[in-house]
C-alpha positions as CSV (number, residue, x, y, z in Angstrom):
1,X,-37.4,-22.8,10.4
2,X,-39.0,-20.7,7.6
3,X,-40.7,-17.7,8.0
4,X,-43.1,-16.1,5.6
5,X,-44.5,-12.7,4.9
6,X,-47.9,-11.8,6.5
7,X,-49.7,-11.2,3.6
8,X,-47.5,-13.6,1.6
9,X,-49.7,-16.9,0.2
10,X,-47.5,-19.3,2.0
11,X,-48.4,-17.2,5.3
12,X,-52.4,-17.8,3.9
13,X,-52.2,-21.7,3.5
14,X,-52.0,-21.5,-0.6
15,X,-49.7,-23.3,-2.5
16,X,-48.4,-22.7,-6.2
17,X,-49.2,-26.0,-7.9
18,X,-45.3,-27.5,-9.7
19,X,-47.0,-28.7,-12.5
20,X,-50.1,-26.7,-13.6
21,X,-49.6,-23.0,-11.7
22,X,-53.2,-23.3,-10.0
23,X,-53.1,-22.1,-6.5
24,X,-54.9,-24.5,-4.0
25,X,-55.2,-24.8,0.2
26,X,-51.8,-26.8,1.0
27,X,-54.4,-28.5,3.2
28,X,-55.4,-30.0,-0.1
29,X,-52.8,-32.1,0.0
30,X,-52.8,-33.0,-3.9
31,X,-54.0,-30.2,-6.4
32,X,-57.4,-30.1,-7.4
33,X,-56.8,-29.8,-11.1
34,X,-53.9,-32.1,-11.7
35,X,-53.4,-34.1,-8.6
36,X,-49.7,-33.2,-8.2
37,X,-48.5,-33.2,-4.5
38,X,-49.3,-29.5,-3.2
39,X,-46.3,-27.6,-1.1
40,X,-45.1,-24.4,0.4
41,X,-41.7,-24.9,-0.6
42,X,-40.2,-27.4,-3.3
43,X,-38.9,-29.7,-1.0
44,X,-35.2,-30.2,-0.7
45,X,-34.6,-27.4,-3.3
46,X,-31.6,-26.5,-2.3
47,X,-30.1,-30.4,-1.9
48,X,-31.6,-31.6,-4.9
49,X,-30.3,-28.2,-6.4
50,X,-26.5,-28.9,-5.5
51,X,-26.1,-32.9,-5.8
52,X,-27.2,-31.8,-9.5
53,X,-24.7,-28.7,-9.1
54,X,-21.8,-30.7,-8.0
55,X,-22.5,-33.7,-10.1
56,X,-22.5,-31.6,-13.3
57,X,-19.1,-29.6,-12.1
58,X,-17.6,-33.2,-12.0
59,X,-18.5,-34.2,-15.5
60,X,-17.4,-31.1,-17.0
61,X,-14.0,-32.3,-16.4
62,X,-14.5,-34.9,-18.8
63,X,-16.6,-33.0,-21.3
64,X,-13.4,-31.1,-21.6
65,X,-11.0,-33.6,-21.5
66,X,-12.6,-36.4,-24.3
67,X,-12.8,-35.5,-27.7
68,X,-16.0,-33.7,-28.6
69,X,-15.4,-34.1,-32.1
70,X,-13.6,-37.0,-34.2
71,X,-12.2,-35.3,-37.7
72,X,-10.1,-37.4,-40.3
73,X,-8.5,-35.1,-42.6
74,X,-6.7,-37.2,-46.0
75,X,-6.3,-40.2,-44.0
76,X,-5.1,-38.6,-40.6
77,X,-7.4,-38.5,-37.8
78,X,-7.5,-35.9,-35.1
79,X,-9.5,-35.8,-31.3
80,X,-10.4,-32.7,-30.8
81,X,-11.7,-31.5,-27.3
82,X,-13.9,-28.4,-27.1
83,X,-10.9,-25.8,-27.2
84,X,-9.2,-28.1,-30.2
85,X,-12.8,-27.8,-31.7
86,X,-12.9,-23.7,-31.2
87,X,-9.3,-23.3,-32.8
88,X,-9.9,-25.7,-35.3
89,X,-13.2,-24.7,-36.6
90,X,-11.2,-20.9,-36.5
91,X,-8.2,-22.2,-38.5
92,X,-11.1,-23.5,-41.1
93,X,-12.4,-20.2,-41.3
94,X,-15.9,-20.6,-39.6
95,X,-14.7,-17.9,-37.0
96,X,-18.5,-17.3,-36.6
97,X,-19.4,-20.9,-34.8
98,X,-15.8,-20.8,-33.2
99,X,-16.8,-18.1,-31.7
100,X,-20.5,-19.1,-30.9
101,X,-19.3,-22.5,-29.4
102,X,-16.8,-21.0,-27.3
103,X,-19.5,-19.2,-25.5
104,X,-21.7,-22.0,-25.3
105,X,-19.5,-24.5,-24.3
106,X,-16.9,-22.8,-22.0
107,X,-18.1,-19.5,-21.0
108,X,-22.3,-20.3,-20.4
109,X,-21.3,-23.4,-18.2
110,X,-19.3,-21.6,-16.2
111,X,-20.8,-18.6,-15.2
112,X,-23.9,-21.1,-14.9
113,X,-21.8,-23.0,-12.0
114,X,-21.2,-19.6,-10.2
115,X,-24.5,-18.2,-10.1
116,X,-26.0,-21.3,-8.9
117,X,-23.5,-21.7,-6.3
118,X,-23.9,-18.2,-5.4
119,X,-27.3,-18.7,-5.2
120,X,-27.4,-21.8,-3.1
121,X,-25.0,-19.8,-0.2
122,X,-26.7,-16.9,-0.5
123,X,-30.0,-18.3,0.9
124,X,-27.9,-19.6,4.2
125,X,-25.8,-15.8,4.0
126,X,-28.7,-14.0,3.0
127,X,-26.7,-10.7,4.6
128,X,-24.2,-11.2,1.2
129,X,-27.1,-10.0,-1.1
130,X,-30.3,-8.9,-1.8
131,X,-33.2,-10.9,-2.2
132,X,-33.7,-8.4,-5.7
133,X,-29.9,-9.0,-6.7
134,X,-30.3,-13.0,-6.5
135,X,-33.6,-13.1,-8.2
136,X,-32.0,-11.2,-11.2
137,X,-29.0,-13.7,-11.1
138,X,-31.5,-16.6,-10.9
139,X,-33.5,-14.8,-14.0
140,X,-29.9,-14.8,-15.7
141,X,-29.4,-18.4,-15.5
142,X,-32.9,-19.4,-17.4
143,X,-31.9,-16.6,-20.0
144,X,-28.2,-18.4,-20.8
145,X,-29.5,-22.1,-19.9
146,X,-30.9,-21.3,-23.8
147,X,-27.4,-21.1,-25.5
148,X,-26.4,-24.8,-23.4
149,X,-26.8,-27.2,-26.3
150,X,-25.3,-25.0,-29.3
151,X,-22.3,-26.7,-29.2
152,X,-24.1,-30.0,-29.4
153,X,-26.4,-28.6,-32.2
154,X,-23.2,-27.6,-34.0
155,X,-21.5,-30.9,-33.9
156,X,-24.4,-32.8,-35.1
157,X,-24.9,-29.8,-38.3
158,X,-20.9,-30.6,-38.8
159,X,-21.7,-34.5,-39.0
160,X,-24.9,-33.9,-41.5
161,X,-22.8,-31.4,-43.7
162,X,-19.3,-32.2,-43.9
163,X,-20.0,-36.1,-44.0
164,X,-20.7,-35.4,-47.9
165,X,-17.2,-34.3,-48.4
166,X,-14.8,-37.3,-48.8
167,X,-11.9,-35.2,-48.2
168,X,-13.0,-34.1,-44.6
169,X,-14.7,-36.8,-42.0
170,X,-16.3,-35.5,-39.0
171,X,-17.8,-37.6,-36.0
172,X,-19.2,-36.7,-32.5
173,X,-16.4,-38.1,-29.8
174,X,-17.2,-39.4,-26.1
175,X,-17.0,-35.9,-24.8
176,X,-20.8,-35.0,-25.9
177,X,-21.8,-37.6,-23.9
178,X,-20.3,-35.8,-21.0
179,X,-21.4,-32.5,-22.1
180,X,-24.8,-33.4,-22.9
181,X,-25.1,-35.0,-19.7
182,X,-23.6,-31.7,-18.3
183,X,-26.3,-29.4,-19.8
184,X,-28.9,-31.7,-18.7
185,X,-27.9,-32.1,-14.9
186,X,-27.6,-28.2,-15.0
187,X,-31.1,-27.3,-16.5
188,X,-32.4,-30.2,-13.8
189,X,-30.4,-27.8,-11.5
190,X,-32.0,-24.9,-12.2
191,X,-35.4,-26.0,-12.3
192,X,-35.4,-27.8,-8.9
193,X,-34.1,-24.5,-7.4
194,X,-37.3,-22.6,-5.8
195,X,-36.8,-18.7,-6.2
196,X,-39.1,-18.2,-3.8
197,X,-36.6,-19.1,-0.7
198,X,-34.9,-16.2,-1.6
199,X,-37.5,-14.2,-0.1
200,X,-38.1,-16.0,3.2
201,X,-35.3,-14.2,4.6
202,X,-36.4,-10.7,3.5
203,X,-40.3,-11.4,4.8
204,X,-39.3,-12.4,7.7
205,X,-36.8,-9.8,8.5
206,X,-40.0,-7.6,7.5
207,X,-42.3,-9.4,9.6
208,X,-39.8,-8.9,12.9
209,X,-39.7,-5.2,12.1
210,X,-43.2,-5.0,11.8
C-alpha cells in the first residue's frame, strides 16, 4: 500500500497531469485541459519500467554481436561490431569519434542498465539509499540518455561522407537495428519510471514519526 506525505498533493487528491503538467482533483478522472487519464502514481511504473529494462539488456547482446558497420576497403569487405568500429575508426586516425562512440555505445548503455536497475530495487529496499541519492541517479540517467544515439548519428555521417570516396565503402550493418532498438526501449524505460515513488517511502516514514 502506498503512503503519502501529509501535505504532499497526492495526500490532497491532486494529480500531476502525464501529458500537459496541469494539476487537477484525481476525482476528475480525465484532465480538464487535455483529457489525459489523471493519476496519483503512473501506473505500473515500475513493471512497465523493467519489461523495457530487461528487454533492452537482451538486445544489447546482439547490438554488440552483428556488425554495426559494413566497410569494403580495395575490394575486401570487413563486419565490424561496435568494438571493431572503435579500433577501426582509431587505426584511421579519427581517434576523436573512436573515442566519442566508445562512450556512447558501450559505456552510456551500461551505466544506464545499472542505475535503472538500482533504481527499480531500491524502491522495494528503500533502507539501501536515500530518496535524495536516487533522485540524483535518476537525474543522471536523463542527462546521459542525450549521448544514446551518437553512435547511430556517426554511422549515418560515415555513410553520407565516405560513400564519395571509391577507395573506401562504408554501410550500416544489422547491429543498428539492434542498437537503435536498444536506445529506444531504454529512453521508453526511463520515461515510464515515476520519480515520485522514490519518495513514498521517505513521507511515509515521516508521517509515522510524526
Amino acid at each position: 500500500m502506498t503512503h503519502y506525505c501529509r501535505n504532499s498533493a497526492a495526500r490532497k487528491g491532486l494529480a500531476n497531469c502525464h501529458s500537459c503538467s496541469l494539476v487537477s482533483p484525481v476525482s476528475a478522472i480525465k484532465c480538464p485541459r487535455c483529457q489525459t487519464e489523471l493519476h496519483l502514481r503512473k501506473p505500473m511504473n515500475l513493471q512497465l519500467t523493467m519489461a523495457y529494462l530487461v528487454t533492452a539488456l537482451l538486445l544489447y547482446i546482439p547490438a554488440n554481436l552483428w556488425p554495426m558497420m559494413v566497410t569494403e576497403k580495395l575490394g575486401q569487405i570487413e563486419y565490424n561490431t561496435i568494438l571493431g568500429g572503435i579500433v577501426l575508426l582509431w587505426q584511421e586516425g579519427s581517434q576523436l569519434i573512436a573515442v566519442i562512440v566508445f562512450i556512447a555505445s558501450v559505456l552510456v548503455p551500461i551505466i544506464k542498465f545499472i542505475i535503472l536497475f538500482m533504481l527499480c530495487f531500491s524502491v522495494y529496499f528503500s533502507h539501501a539509499l536515500c530518496p535524495s541519492k536516487r533522485l540524483k541517479l535518476y537525474r543522471l540517467t536523463e542527462l546521459i540518455g542525450r549521448w544514446s544515439m551518437v553512435d547511430i548519428f556517426v554511422v549515418a555521417i560515415l555513410v553520407a561522407l565516405i560513400q564519395l570516396d571509391h577507395l573506401l565503402n562504408v554501410q550500416p550493418g544489422s547491429g543498428t537495428i539492434a542498437f537503435a532498438a536498444v536506445v529506444i526501449l531504454t529512453i521508453m524505460s526511463a520515461k515510464s519510471f515515476d520519480p515520485r515513488v522514490l519518495w513514498d517511502d521517505y513521507d511515509a516514514k515521516t508521517n509515522s514519526i510524526a
